[in-house]
N, C-alpha and C positions, 0 to 999 in steps of 0.2 A: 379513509385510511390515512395514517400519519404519516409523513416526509420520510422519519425515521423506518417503521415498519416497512412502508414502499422502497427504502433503499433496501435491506434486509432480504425482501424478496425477490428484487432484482441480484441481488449478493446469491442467495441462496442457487438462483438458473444461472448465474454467471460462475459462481465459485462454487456452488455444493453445500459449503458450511456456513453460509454466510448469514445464520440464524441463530449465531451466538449473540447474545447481548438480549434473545427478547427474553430469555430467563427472567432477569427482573435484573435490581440496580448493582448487585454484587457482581453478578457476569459481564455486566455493560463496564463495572470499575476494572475486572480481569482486562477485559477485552482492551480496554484503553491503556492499562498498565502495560501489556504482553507488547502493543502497538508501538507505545513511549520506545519502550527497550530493544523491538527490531529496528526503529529508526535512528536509533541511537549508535546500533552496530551496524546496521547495512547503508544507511543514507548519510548520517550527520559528516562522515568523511567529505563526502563531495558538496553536498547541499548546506552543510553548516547545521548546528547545532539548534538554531533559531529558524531554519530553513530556508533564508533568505539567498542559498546560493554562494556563502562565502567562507566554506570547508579547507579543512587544510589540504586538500587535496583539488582545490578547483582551479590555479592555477595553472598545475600540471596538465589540464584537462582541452585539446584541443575544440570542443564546444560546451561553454559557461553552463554548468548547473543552471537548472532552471528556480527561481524563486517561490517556493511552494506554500509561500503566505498569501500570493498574491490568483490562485486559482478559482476562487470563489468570482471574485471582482471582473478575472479576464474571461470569465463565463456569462454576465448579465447576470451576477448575484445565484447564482446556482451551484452548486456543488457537483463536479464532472466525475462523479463517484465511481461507474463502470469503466470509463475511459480511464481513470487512475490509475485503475484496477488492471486493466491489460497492460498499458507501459509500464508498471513494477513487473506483473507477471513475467510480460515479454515472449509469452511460449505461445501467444494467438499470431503475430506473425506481424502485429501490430508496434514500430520501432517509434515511440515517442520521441527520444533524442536523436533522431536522424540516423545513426548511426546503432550498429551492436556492440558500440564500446561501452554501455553500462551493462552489467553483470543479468542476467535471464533471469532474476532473484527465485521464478518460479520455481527453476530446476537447482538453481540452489537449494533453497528451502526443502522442495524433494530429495533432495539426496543427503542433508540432514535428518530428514523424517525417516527416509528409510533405508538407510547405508547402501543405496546405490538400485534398489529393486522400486517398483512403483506397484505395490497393493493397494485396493481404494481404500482402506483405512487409512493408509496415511496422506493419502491426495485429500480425504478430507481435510485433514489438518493443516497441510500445507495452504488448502484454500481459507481455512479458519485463521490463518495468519495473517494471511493476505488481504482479508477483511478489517482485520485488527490495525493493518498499518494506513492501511487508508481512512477507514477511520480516524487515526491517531493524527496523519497532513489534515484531513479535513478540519480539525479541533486547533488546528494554528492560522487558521484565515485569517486574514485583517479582516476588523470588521466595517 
């Protein structure tokens, strides 16, 4: 099994949707575009546009953004793909910045999906997001 697939499937028990991209290369370019563009509105604020941590918003931030080019490397060259995946989420219970002063994106993202109700149709989506943005930090690693 491929690195890629094996994330996919771990995505899939972890998020539900998270077997967008095995389509073929057109949904793998969606998935990566959809990613670009949530990180663009929900992180580049605080993490920077580069991801390196230096948003216009991280001064303001009593704990520094975390540099998210640099995750691959502070792993032994691995990709920390699930654990990513819960500190965005934030709704496992699992607090990556120490604190709950980054945004629960999960329940964000939920409550754009479905103006306030939680149907599984749209938890899948919210999960198929969520795969998309992690994804999309994973695709900025130093290499």
């Amino acid at each position: 099994m491929t690195a890629r697939i094996g994330k996919y499937l771990v995505a899939a028990l972890v998020g539900g949707a998270g077997v967008i991209g095995l389509a073929g290369p057109s949904a793998a370019a969606d998935d990566m575009a959809m990613g670009k563009q949530l990180y663009t509105e929900a992180c580049a604020v605080c993490h920077g546009a580069d991801g390196r941590g230096h948003g216009e918003f991280a001064d303001e931030l009593k704990v520094p953004p975390s540099d998210l080019t640099k995750l691959l490397k502070d792993n032994g060259d691995v990709y920390p793909f699930v654990k990513v995946y819960h500190i965005i989420d934030g709704r496992s219970g699992t607090r990556g910045h120490g604190d709950s002063k980054m945004p629960i994106w999960g329940d964000v993202f939920s409550r754009e999906a479905t103006g306030g109700t939680q149907p599984f149709s749209a938890e899948l989506l919210v999960r198929a997001r969520m795969v998309a943005l992690v994804d999309y930090i994973e695709s900025i690693q130093e290499k």
